[in-house]
Structures are given as C-alpha cells and as structure tokens.
N, C-alpha and C positions, 0 to 999 in steps of 0.2 A: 519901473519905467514910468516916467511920465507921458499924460497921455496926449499932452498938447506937442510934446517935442515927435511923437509917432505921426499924430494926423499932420505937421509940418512936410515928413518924408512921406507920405500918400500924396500929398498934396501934388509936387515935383514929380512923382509919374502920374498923377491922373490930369494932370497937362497936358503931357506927352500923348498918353494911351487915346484918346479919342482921334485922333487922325488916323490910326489903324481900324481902330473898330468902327468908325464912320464908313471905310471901303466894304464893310460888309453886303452881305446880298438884302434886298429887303426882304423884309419880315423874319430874317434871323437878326436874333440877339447877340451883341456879344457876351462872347464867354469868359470871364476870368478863374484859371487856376492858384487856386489859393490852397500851398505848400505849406502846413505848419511843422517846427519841430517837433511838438508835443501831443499830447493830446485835447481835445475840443474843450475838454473843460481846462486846463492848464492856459489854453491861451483864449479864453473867451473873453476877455478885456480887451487883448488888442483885437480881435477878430469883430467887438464889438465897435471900436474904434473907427474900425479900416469903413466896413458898413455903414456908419453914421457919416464918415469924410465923404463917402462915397454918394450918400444923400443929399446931403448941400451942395454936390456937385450936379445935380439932378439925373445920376445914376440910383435905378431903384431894383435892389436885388427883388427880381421874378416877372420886373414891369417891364427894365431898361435894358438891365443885365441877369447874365446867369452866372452864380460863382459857384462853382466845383469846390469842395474841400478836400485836401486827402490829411492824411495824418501818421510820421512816421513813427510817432507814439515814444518819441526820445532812440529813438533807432535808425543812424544815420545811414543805416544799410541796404534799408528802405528807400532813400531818394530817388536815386537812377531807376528804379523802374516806376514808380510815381510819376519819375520828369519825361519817360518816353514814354507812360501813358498819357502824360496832356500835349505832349507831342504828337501820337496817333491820331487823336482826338482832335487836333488842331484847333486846341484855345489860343486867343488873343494875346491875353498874356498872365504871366506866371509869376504871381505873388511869393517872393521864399526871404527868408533869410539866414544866418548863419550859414558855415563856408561850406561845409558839404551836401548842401543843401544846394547852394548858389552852382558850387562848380556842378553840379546833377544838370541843375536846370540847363547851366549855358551848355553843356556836352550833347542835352539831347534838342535842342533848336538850333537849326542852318542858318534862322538869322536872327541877332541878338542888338538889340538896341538895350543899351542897359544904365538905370540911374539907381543913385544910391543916398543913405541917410548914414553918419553915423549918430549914433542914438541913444546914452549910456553905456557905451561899448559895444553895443551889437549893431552891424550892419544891417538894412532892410537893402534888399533886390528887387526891383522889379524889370523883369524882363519880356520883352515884346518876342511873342515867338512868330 
C-alpha cells in the first residue's frame, strides 16, 4: 500500500469527524476507535500513517485525542463484539476496513455517517457512531 494514497482517505474523514467530536462536553476528549484486521505489528505502518495524518491535522493522540486499538488478529469473528464494545463505550468514531469488519461496525452504531477510500483494493471505513 502506498502510504500517501492512505493518508488521502484519512484525510476525507478527518474533515468530516471534527464537527461530531467538537459537540463534545468540555474537558472530554474525543475518542477514536481504531479497528484493525491484524495485528499491531502487521499494521503498524498504516496505523503509523493514520497518527501522523492526524497530526497535521492538529489532532494529537493523548493531547487532542484518545485512540482505542482493538485487534482481531486476522480473525474476522472477532469484529462484532469489538464493534459493540466501542459502541458501549460510546467513541466518536470507528476507524475499520475490510468488509466484515465494516459491516460489524455499521451493525453495532444507530447512527452511521460513513466515507470511504478505495486504496489498492482495500476499502478504509470510517464511521461516525
């Protein structure tokens, strides 16, 4: 994957994402859940990617924002309860891609504002819960 065509599709949700997470209460942060298919080392490129987009955006993971990881460790059996635990939780919004990942996320959020990248064949999701 290329890394500039990824921070492209960050870019087009973190447009979006800050009019939700601006409604916040003050002095909470917002939260983004960030869904990967793999594992932390398997995706720590784009993961370092997403981080860095998110910095010139003057989103600073622990200053501005909080980003949750979960990880279904190539196990898509996993999603659905990952996606209604940042449901429970009530993050902002929900970083995933690949399909059963995506359909988890949108099943477990009432309400779904959603843009997309495609990216060398893999779609990125992000979804506003």
């Amino acid at each position: 994957m290329r890394r500039r065509d990824f921070i492209k599709g960050i870019a087009g949700a973190a447009a979006a994402w800050p009019l939700a997470a601006r409604a916040q209460q003050p002095g909470k942060l917002p939260v983004i859940g960030y869904m990967g298919q793999g594992t932390p080392a398997a995706e720590a490129k784009r993961v370092a990617a997403f981080v860095e987009r998110l910095r010139e955006l003057s989103w600073i993971e622990g200053r501005t924002v909080v980003i949750e990881y979960r990880w279904t460790d190539g196990r898509s059996d996993l999603a659905a309860d990952i996606a209604a635990e940042f449901a429970r939780r009530k993050v902002d919004i929900i970083i995933t891609s690949g399909t059963p990942l995506i359909v988890a996320a949108k099943q477990a959020t009432a309400h779904v504002f959603e843009t997309g990248e495609q990216i060398e064949r893999c779609s990125y999701f992000f979804i506003v819960s």
